[in-house]
Backbone as CSV, one residue per row, in Angstrom:
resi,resn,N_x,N_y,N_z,CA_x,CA_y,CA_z,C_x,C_y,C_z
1,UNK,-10.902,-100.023,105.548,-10.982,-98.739,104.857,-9.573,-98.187,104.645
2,UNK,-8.953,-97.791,103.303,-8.107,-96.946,103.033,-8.380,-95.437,103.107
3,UNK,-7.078,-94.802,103.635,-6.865,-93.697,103.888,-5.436,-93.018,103.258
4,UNK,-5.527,-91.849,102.479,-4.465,-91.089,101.800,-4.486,-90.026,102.448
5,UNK,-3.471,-89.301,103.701,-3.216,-88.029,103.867,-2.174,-87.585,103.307
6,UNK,-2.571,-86.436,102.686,-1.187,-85.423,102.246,-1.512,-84.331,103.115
7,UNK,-0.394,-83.975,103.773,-0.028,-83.201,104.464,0.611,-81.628,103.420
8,UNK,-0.164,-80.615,103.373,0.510,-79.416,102.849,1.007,-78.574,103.410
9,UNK,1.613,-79.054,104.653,2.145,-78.127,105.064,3.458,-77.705,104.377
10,UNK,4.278,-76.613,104.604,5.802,-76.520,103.944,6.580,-76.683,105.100
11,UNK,6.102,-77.175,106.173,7.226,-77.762,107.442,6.552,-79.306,107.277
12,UNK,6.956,-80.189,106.660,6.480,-81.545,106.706,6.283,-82.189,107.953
13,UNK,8.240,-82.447,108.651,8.622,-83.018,109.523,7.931,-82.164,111.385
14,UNK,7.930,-81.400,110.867,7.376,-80.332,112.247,6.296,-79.760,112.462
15,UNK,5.237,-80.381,111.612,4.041,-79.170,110.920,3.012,-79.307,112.454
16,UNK,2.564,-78.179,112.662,1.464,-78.446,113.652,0.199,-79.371,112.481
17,UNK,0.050,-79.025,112.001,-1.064,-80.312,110.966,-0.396,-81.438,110.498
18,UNK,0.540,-81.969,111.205,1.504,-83.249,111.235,0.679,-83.396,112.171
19,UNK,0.998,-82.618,113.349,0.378,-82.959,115.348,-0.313,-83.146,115.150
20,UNK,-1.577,-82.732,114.807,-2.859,-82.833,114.830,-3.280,-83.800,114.343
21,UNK,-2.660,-83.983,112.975,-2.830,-85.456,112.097,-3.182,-86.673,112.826
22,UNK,-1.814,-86.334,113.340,-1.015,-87.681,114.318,-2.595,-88.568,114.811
23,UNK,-3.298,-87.676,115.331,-3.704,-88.105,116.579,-5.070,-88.368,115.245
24,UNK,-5.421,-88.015,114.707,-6.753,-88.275,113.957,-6.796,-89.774,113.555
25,UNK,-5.160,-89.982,112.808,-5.096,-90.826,112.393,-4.701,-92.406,113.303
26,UNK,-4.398,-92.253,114.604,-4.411,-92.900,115.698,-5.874,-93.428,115.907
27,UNK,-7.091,-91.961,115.816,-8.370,-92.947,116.052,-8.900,-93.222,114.817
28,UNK,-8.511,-93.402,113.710,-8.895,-93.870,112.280,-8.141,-95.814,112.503
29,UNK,-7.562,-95.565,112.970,-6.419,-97.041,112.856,-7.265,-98.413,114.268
30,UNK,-7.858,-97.204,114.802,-8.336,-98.410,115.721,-9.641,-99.224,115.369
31,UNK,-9.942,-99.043,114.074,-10.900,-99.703,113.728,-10.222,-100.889,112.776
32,UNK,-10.157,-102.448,113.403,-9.405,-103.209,112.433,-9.213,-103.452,110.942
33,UNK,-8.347,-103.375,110.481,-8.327,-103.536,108.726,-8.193,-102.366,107.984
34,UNK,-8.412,-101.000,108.849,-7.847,-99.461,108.407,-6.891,-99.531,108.291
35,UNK,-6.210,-99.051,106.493,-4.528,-98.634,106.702,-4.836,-97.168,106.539
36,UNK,-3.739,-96.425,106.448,-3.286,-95.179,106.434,-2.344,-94.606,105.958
37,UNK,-1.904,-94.123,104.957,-0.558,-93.845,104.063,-0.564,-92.338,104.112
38,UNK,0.548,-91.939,104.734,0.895,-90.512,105.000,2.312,-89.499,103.488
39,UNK,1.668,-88.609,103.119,2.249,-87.903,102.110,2.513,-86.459,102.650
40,UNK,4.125,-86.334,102.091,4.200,-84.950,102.551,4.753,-84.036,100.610
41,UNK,3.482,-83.113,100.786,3.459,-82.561,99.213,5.032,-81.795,99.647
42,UNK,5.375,-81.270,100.445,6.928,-80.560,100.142,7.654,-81.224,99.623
43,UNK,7.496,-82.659,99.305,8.523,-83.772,99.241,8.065,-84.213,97.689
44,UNK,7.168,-83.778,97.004,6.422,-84.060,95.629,6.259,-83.243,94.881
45,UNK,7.317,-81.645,95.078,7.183,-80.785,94.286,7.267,-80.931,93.031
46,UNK,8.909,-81.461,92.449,9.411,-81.876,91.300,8.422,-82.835,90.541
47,UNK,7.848,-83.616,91.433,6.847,-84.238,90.657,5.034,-84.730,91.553
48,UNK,4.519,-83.750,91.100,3.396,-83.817,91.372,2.339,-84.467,90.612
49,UNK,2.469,-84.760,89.278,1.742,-85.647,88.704,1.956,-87.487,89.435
50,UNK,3.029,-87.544,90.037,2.747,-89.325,90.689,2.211,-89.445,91.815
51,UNK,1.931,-87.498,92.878,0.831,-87.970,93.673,-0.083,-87.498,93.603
52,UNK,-0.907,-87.222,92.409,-1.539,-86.714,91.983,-2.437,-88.425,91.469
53,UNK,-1.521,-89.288,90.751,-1.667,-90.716,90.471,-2.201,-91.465,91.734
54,UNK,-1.222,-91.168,92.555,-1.842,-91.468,94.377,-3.235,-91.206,94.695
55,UNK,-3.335,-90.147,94.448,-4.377,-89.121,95.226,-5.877,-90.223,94.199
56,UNK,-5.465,-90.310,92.920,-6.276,-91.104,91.857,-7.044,-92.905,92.586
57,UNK,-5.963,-92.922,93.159,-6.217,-94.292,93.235,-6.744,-94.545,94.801
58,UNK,-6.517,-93.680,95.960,-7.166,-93.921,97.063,-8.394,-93.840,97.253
59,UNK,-8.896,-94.801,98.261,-10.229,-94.465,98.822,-10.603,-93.654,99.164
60,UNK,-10.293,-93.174,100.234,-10.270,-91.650,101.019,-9.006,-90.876,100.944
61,UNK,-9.309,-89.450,100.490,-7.682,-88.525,101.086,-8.600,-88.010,101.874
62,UNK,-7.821,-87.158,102.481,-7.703,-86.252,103.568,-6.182,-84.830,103.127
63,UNK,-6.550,-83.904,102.682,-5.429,-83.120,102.647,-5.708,-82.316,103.669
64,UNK,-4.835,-82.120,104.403,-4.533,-80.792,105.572,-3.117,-79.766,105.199
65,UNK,-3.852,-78.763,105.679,-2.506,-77.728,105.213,-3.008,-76.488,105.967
66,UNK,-2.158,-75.170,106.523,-2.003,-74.454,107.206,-2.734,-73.519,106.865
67,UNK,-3.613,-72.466,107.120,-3.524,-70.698,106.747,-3.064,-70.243,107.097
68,UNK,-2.234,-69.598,105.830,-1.433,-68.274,106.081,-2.029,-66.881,105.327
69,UNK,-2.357,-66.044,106.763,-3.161,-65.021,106.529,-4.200,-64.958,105.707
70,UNK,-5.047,-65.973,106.011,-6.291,-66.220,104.843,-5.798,-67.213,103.760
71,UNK,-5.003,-67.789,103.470,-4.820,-68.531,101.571,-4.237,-69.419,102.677
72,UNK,-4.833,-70.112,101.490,-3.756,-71.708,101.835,-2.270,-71.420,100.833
73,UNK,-1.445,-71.977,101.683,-0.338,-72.361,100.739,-0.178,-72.735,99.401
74,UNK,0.578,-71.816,98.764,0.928,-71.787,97.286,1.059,-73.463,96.596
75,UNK,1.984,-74.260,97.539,2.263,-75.171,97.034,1.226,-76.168,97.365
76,UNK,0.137,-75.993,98.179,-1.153,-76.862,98.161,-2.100,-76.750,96.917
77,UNK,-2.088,-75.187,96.184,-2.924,-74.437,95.242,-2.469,-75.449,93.970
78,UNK,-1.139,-75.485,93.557,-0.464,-76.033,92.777,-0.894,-77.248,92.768
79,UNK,-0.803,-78.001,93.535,-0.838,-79.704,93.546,-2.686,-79.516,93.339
80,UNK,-3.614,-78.735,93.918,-4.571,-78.679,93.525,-4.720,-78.820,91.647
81,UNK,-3.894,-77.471,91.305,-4.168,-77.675,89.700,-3.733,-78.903,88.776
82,UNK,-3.071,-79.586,89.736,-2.287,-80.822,88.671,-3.150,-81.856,88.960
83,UNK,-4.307,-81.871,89.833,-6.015,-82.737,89.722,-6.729,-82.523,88.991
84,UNK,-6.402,-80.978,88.335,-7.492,-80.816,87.069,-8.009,-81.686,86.210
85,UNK,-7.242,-82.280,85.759,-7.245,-83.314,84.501,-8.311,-84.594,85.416
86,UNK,-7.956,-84.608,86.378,-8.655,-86.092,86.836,-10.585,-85.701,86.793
87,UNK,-11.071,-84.167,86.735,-11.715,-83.712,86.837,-13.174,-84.496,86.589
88,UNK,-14.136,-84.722,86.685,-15.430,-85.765,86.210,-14.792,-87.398,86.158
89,UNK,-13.733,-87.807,86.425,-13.143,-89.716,86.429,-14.176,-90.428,87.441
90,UNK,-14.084,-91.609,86.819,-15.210,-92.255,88.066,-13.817,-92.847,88.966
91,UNK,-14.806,-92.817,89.467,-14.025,-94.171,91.466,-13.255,-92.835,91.626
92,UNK,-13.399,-91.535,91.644,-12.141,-90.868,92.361,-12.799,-90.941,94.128
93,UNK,-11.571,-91.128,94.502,-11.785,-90.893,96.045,-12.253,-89.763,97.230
94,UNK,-13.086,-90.323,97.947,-14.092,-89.470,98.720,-12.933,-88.450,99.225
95,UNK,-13.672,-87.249,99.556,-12.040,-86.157,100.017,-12.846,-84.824,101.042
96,UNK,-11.891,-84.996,101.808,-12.134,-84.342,103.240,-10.704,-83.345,103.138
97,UNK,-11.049,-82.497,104.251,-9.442,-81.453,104.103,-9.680,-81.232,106.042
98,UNK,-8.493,-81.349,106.334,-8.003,-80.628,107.310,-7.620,-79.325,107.533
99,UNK,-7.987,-77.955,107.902,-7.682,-76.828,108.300,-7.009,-76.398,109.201
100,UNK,-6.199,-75.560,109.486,-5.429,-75.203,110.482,-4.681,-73.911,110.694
101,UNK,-5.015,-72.813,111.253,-4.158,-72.075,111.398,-3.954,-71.252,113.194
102,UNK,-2.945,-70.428,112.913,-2.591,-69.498,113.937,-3.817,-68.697,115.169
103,UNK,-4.682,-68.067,113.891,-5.452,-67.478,114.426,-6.911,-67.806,115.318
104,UNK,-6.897,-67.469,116.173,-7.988,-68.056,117.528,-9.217,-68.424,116.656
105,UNK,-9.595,-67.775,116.032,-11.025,-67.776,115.431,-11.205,-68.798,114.197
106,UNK,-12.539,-69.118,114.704,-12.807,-70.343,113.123,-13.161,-69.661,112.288
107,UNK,-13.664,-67.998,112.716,-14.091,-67.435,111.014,-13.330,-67.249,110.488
108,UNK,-11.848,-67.108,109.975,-10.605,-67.187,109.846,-10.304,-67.941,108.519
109,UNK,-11.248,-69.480,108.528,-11.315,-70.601,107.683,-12.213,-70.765,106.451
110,UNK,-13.690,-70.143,107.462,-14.475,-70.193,105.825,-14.111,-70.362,104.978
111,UNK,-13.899,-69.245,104.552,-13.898,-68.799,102.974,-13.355,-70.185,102.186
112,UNK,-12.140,-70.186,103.031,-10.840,-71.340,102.057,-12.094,-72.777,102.334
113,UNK,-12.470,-72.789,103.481,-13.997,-73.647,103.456,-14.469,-73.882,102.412
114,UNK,-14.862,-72.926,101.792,-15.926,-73.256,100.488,-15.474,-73.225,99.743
115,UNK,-14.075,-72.656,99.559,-13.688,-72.907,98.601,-13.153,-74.731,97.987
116,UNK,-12.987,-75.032,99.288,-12.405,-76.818,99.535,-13.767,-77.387,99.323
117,UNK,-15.344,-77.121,99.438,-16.363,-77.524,98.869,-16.433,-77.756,97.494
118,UNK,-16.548,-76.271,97.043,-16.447,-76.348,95.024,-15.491,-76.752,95.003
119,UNK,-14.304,-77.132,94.941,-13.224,-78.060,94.653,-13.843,-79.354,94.402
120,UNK,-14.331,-79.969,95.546,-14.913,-81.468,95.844,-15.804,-81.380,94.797
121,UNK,-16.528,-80.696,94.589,-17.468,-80.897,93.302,-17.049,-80.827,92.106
122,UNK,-16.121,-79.848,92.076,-15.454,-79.729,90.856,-14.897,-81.168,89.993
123,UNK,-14.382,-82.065,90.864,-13.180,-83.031,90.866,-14.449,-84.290,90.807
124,UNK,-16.073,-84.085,91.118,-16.403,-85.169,91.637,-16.589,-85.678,92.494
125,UNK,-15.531,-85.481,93.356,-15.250,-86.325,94.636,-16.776,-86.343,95.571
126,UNK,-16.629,-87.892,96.571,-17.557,-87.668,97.350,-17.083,-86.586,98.834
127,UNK,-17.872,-85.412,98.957,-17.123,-84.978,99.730,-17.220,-85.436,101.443
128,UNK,-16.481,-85.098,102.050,-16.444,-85.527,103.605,-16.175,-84.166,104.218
129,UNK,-15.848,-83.018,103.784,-15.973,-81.858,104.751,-15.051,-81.152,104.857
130,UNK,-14.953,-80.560,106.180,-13.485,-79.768,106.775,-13.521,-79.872,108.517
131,UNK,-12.077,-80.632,108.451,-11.885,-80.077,110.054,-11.237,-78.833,110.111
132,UNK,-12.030,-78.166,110.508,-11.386,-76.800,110.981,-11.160,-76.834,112.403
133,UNK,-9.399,-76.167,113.034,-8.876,-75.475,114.035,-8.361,-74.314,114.254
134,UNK,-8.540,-73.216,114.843,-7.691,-71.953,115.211,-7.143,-72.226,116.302
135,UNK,-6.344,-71.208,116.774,-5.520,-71.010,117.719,-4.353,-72.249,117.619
136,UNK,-3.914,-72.383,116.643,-2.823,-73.737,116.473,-1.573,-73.431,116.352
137,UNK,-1.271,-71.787,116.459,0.699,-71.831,116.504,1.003,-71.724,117.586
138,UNK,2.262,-72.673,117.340,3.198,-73.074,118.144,2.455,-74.169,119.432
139,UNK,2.132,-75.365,118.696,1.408,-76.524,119.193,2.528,-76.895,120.530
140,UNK,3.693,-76.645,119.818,4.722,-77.635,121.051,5.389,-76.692,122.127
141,UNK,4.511,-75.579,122.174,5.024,-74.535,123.558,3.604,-74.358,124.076
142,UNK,2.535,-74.170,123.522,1.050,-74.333,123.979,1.097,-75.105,125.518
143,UNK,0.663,-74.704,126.442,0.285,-76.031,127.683,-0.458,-76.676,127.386
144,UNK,-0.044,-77.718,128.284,-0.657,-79.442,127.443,-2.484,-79.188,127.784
145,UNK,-2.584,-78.014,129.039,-4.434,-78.595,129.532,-4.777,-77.902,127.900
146,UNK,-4.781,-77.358,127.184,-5.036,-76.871,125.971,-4.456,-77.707,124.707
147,UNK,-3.551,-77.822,124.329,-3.429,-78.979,123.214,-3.730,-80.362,123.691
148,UNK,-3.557,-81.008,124.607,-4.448,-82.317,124.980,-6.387,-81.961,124.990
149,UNK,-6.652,-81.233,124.790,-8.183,-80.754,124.268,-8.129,-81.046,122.793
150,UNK,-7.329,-80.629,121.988,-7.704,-80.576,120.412,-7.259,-81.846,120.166
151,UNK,-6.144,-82.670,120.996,-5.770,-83.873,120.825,-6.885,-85.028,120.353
152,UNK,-7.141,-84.982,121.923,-8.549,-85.804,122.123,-9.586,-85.846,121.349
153,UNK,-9.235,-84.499,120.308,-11.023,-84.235,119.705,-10.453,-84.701,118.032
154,UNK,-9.409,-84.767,117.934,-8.947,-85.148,116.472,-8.759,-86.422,116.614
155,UNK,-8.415,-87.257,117.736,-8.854,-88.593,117.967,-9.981,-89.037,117.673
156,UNK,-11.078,-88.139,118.629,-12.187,-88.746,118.604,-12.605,-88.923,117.225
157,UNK,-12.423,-87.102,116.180,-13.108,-87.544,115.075,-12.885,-88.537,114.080
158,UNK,-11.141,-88.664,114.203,-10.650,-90.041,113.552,-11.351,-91.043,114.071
159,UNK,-11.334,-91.487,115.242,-11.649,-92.968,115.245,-13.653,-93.032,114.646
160,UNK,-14.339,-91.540,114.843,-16.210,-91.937,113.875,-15.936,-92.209,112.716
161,UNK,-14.812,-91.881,111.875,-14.610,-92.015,110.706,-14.044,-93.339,110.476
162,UNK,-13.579,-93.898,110.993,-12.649,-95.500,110.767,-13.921,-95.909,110.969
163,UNK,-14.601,-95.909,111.654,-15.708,-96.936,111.634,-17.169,-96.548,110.965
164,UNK,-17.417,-95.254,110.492,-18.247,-94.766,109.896,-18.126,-94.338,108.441
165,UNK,-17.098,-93.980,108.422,-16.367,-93.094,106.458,-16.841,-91.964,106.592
166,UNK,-17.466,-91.454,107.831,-17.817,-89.845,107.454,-17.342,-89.196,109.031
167,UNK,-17.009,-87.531,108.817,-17.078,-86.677,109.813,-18.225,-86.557,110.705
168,UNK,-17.429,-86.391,112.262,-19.402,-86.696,113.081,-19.412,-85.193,113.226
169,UNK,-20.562,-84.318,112.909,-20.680,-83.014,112.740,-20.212,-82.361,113.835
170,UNK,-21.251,-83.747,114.878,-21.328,-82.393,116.244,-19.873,-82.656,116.981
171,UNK,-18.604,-83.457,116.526,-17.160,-82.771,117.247,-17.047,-81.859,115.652
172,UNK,-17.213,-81.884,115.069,-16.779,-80.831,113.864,-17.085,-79.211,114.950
173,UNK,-18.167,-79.610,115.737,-18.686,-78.082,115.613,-17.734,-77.462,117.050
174,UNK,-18.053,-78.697,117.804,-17.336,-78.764,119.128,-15.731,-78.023,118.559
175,UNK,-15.014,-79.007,118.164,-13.600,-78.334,117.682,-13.272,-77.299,117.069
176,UNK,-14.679,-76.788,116.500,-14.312,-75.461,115.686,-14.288,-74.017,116.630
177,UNK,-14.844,-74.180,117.692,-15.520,-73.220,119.066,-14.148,-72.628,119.443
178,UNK,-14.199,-71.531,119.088,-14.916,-70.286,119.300,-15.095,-69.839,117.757
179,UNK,-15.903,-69.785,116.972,-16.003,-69.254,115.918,-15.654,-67.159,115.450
180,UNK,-15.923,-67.085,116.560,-15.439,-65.555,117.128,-15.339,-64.993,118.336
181,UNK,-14.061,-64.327,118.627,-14.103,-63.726,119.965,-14.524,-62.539,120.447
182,UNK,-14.889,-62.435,121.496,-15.768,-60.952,122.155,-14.397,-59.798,122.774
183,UNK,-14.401,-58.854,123.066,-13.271,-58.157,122.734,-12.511,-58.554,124.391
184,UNK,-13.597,-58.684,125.562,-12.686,-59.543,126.423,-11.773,-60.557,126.671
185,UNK,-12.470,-61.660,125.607,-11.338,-62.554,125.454,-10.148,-62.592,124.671
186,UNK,-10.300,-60.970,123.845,-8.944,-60.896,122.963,-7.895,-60.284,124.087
187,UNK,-8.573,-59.638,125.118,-7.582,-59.088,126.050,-7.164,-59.685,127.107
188,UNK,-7.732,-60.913,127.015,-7.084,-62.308,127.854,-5.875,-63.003,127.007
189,UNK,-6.440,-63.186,125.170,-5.512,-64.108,124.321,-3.757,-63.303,124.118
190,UNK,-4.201,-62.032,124.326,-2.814,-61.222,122.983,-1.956,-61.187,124.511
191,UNK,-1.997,-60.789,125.427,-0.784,-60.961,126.611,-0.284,-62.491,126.353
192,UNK,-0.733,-63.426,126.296,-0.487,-65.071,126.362,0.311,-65.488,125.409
193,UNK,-0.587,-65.021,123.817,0.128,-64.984,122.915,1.555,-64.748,122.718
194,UNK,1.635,-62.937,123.228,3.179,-61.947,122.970,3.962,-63.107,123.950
195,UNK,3.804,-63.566,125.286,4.619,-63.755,125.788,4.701,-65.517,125.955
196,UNK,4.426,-66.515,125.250,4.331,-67.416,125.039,4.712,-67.939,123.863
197,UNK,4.544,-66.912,122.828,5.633,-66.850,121.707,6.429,-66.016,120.873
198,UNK,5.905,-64.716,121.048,7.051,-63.847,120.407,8.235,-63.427,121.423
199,UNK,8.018,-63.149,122.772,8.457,-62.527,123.589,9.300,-63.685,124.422
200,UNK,8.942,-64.961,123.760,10.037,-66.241,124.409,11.122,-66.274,123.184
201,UNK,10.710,-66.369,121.867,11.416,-66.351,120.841,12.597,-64.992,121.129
202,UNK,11.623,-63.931,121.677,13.196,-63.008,121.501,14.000,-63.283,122.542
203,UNK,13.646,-63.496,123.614,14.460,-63.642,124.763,15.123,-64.897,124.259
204,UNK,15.122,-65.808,123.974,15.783,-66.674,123.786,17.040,-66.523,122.458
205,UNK,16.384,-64.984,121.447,17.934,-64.885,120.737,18.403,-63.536,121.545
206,UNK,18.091,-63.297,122.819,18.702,-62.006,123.340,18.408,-60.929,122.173
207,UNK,16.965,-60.889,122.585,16.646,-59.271,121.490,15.075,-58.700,121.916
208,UNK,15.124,-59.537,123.429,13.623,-58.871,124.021,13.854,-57.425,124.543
209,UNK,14.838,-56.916,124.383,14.953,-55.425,125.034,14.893,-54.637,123.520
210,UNK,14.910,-55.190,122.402,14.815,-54.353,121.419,13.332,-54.658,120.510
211,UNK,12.367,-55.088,121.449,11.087,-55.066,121.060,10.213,-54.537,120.765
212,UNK,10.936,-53.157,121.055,10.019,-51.768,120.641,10.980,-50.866,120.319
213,UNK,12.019,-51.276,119.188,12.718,-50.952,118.468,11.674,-50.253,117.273
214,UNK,12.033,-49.276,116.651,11.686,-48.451,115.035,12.966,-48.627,114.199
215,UNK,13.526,-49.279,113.579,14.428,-48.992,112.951,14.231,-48.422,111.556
216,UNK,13.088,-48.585,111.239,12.865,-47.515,109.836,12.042,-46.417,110.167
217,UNK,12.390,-45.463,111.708,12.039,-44.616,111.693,12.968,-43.876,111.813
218,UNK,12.976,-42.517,110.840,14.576,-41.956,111.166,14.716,-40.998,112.242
């Protein structure tokens, strides 16, 4: 089985949906005779019609790309419109999307969800779904008992798919958990959060004492 990921993130080389990738595509490969060809759209701006030609000719893609504050990235939207044309073609390739953002919650994703549905129909394609994840910034300061969880589970769903061609629902549903939080566990997440990444980020440029700075208050 062939496999096409484009990666949309606009951090190619560093993307937490690089990380995550990583590991999907680790259990996609252990099924013998799977290749896997990795694309990074930041790198195909200038010309998006030749992976757009790519995207034409694979078996399976897989695009993953970040939310930011609800929308996917501008430059994922874009490379979306330059598929237009391929729109009703036969043999286009079956297409799945990877999701990913910051925020704890999977309701977070929907929307851009369905919207990555009517797309798939739009285009034809056979569709394969969405992995959706929250709680995904800052993958490489996270403790490992928590990112070795999403690890394992983007493994797992890679390797049903190398040997099946489809998403197995029930880690779809597993990985998507917590779909919403109860107001206790937001007052467990936002201390962890501030000080695990905003409050390391300032201390580390010497500017955690000006954290409750107003400067546009006069």
């Amino acid at each position: 089985m062939q496999l096409t990921f484009i990666n949309g993130s606009p951090r190619p080389a560093k993307s937490n949906t690089g990380r995550l990738m990583e590991h999907f595509i680790r259990g996609f490969l252990e099924t013998a005779g799977n290749t896997c060809q990795t694309e990074f759209l930041a790198r195909h701006r200038k010309n998006l019609d030749a992976l757009a030609e790519n995207f034409a000719s694979s078996e399976n893609v897989i695009i993953g790309f970040p939310l930011y504050v609800d929308a996917m990235p501008g430059s994922v939207k874009e490379f979306i419109e330059a598929l237009e044309p391929l729109s009703g073609s036969k043999q286009l390739p079956a297409l799945g999307f990877v999701i990913q953002c910051g925020f704890p919650e999977t309701a977070h994703l929907r929307f851009v969800e369905r919207y990555c549905a009517k797309l798939t129909r739009r285009l034809g394609c056979r569709p394969l779904g969405c992995i959706l994840k929250g709680g995904c910034e800052g993958l490489d300061v996270q403790p490992d008992f928590l990112t070795a969880k999403y690890y394992l589970a983007f493994q797992a769903i890679g390797l049903h798919f190398g040997k099946t061609g489809i998403f197995d629902e029930t880690l779809l549903k597993k990985l998507a958990h917590p779909e919403n939080l109860k107001a206790e566990n937001m007052l467990q997440i936002i201390p962890f959060i501030n000080q695990g990444l905003w409050d390391a980020q300032m201390e580390k440029n010497g500017a955690l004492n000006k954290s409750f700075d107003r400067p546009l208050i006069p």
